[in-house]
Every structure is written in structure tokens, then in C-alpha cells.
C-alpha positions in Angstrom: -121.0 -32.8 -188.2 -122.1 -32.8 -191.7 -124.6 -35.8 -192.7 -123.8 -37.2 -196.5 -126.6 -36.7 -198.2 -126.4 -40.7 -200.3 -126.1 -42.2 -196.3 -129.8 -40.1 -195.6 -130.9 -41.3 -199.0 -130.0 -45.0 -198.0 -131.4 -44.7 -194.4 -134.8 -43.8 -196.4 -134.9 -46.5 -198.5 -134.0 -49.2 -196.0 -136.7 -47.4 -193.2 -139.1 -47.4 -196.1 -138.3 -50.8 -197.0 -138.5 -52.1 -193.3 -141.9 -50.4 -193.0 -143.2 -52.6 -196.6 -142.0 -55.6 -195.3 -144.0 -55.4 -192.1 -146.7 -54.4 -193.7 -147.1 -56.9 -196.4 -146.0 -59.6 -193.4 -149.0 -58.4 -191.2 -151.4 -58.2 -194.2 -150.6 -61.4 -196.0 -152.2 -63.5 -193.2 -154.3 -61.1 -191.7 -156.1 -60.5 -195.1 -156.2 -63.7 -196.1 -158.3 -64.9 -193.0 -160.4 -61.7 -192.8 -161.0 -63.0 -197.1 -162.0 -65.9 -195.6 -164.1 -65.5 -193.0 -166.5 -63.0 -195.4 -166.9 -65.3 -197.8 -168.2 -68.2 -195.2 -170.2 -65.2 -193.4 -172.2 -64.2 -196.6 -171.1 -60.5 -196.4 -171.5 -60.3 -200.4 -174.8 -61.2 -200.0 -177.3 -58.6 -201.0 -178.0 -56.8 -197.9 -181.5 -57.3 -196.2 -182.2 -60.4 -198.0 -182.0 -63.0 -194.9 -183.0 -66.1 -197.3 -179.9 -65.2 -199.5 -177.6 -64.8 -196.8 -178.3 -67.5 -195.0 -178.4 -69.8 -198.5 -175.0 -68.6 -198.7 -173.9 -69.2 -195.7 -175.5 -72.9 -195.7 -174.4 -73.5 -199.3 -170.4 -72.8 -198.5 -170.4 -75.0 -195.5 -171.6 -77.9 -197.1 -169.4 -77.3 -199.6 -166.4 -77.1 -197.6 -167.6 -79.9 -196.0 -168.1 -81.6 -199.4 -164.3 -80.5 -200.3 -163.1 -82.3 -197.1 -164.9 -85.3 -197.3 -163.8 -85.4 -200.9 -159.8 -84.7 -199.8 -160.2 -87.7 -197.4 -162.0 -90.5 -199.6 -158.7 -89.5 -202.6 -156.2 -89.2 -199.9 -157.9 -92.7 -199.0 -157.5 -94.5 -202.2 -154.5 -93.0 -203.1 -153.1 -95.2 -200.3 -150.8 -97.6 -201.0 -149.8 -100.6 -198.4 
């Protein structure tokens, strides 16, 4: 038996196309979280600098809290009865 060489070409692409899309499935959410989760840590801040890192870490809380609060009061007025 004698394998056409455009059917291997085509089982290439679609195994390599296969592996992108569970990559990219597995990263999209993955990375995004990880993304997140840094930036509420502090990991950019400079490292042994506690006062930095933990201004960081204070400052984005209250501002998520401040987004929140923020979402709530518009979502709020925006009401209509």
C-alpha cells in the first residue's frame, strides 16, 4: 500500500491544526486568569520592596472594589420602573 503524498500533507495540517486549537482553547482562559491574578498579587512590583508591593496590592483592591461599587450605583440609576 502506497500512501498519497497530498492525503499525508492534509493529515499534517489538520493534526497541526487540532493541536493550535487546543492550545489557544487552554491558553485563552488559563492566561487570562494567571494575567489576572499577577496583577492583583503585585508580582510587577519591584522585588524586595514590601511597602511597594503591598501599596499595590492594597491600591488594586480598592480599586476593584471602587469599579464595583461604581457598576452597581449606574446599573442602579439606570433603572427604569
Amino acid at each position: 500500500m502506497t500512501i498519497d503524498p497530498r492525503e499525508a500533507d492534509r493529515a499534517k495540517e489538520a493534526r497541526e491544526a487540532l493541536e493550535r486549537v487546543k492550545r489557544d482553547d487552554e491558553s485563552f482562559l488559563g492566561s487570562s486568569m494567571a494575567r489576572a491574578a499577577d496583577h492583583f498579587s503585585g508580582r510587577d512590583a519591584p522585588e524586595g520592596d514590601k511597602i511597594e508591593l503591598w501599596g499595590r496590592r492594597i491600591g488594586r483592591f480598592l480599586s476593584l472594589l471602587a469599579f464595583i461599587g461604581l457598576s452597581w450605583w449606574l446599573g442602579h440609576q439606570l433603572k427604569v420602573w
